[in-house]
C-alpha positions as CSV (number, residue, x, y, z in Angstrom):
1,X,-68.4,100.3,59.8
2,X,-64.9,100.2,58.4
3,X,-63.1,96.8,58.1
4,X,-59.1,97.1,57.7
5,X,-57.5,94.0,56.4
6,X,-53.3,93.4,56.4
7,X,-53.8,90.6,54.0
8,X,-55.5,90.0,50.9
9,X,-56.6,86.8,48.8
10,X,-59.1,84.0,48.7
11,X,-61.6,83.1,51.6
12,X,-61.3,79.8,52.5
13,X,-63.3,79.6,54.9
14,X,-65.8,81.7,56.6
15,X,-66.2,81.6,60.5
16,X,-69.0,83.9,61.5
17,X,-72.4,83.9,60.4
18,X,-74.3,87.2,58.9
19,X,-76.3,88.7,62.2
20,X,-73.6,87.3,64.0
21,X,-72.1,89.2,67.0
22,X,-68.8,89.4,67.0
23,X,-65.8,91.1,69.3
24,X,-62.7,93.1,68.3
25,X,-59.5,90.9,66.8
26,X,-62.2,88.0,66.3
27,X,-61.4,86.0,63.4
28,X,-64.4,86.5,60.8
29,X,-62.7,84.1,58.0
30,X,-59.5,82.1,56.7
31,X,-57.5,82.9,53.4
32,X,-56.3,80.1,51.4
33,X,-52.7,79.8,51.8
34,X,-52.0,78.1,48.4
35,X,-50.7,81.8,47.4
36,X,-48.2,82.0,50.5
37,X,-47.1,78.9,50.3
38,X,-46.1,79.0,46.9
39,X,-44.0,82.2,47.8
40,X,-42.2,80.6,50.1
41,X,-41.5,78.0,48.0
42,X,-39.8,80.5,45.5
43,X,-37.8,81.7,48.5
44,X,-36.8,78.3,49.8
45,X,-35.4,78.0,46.2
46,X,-33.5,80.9,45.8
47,X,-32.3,81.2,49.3
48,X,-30.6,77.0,48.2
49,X,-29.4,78.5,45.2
50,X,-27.6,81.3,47.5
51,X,-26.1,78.7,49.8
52,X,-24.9,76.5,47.0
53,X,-23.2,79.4,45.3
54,X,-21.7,80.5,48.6
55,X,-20.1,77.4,49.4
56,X,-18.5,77.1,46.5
57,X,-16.8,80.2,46.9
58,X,-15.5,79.0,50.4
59,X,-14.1,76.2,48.7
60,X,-10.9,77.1,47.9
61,X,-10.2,74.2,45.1
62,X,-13.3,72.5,43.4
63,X,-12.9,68.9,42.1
64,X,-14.3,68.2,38.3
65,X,-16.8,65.7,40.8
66,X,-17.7,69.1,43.0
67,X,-18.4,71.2,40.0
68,X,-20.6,68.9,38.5
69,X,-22.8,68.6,42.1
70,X,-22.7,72.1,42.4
71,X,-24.0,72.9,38.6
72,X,-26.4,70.2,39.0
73,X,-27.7,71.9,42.4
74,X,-28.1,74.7,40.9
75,X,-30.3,73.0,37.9
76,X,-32.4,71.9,40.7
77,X,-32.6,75.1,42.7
78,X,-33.6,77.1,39.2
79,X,-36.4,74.2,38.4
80,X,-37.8,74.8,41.9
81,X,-37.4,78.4,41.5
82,X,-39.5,77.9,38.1
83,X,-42.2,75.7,39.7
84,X,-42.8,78.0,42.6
85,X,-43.3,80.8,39.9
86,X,-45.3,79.5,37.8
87,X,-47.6,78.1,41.0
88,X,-47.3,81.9,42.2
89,X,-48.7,83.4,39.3
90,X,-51.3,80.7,39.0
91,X,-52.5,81.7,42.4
92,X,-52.6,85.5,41.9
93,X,-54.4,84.8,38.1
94,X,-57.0,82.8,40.2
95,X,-57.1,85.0,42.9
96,X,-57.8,87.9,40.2
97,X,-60.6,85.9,38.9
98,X,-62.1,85.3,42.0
99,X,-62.3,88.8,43.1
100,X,-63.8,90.0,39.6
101,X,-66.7,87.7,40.1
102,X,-67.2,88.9,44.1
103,X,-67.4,92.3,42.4
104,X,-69.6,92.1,40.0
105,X,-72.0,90.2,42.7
106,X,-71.4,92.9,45.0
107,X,-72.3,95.6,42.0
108,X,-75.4,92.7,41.6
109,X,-76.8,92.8,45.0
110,X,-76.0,96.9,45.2
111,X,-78.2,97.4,42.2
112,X,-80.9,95.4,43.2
113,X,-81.2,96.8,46.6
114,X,-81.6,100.3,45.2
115,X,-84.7,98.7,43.7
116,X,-87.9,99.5,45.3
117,X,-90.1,96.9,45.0
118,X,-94.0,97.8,44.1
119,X,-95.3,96.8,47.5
120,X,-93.2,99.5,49.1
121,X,-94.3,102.3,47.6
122,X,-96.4,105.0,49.0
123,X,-99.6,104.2,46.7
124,X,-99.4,100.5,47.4
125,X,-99.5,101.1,51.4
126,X,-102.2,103.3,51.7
127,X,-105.0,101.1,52.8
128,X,-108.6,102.2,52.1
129,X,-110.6,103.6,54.6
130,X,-114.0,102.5,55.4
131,X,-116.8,105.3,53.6
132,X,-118.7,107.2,56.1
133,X,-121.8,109.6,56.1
134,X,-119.8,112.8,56.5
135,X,-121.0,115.4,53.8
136,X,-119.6,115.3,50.1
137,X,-117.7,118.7,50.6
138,X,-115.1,117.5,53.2
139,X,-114.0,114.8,50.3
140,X,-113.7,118.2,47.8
141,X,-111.4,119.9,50.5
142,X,-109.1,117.5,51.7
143,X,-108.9,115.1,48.2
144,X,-108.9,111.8,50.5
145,X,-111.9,109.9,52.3
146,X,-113.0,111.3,55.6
């Protein structure tokens, strides 16, 4: 079975159970959203910056009073635009962690299912069979007990 995702990140939450049936377009699990979130948040910001800036050009005279609003909006817009950055990258280092550790216990469980345990092999499951008077030379022929 081939699963096709349109988003990736961190499972917060998972909804189905292994076994499980499940139905095409049912949700199977829920992303954390600290990474989106923190996106928008850098887009907010420079989308405030944007409408600051464009104002001020639409102004057509700009009082000493207006200048200093405007450059102080703009400090703000810039700190918000470092904040969500930062809080971006944070979530994508996490994130990177996250999925290192789900492969190596993929790579984990891969390896030890390629493992065959000793009570599956072909010598271990043979079970005995009871001894019986046929003569010695059927045993010579066939190499098992008759």
């Amino acid at each position: 079975m081939s699963l096709d995702f349109t988003q990736t990140g961190r499972v917060s939450q998972i909804l189905v159970s292994t076994g499980q049936t499940v139905t095409k377009g049912q949700p199977l699990a829920t992303l954390d959203q600290s990474y989106a979130q923190a996106t928008l948040q850098d887009a907010v910001a420079v989308l405030a910056a944007d409408q600051t800036v464009v104002k001020a050009l639409q102004s057509p005279t700009l009082s000493s009073a207006g200048r200093q609003n405007l450059a102080l909006q703009v400090a703000a817009a810039d700190q918000q635009l470092s904040s969500a950055q930062q809080a971006s990258q944070d979530a994508v280092a996490q994130a990177g962690a996250q999925v290192a550790q789900a492969q190596q216990t993929v790579q984990n469980a891969q390896a030890t299912s390629r493992r065959t345990p000793p009570s599956t092999r072909r010598t271990a499951t043979r079970r005995p069979m009871p001894p019986t008077s046929r003569p010695s030379r059927c045993r010579r022929r066939c190499r098992r007990r008759c």
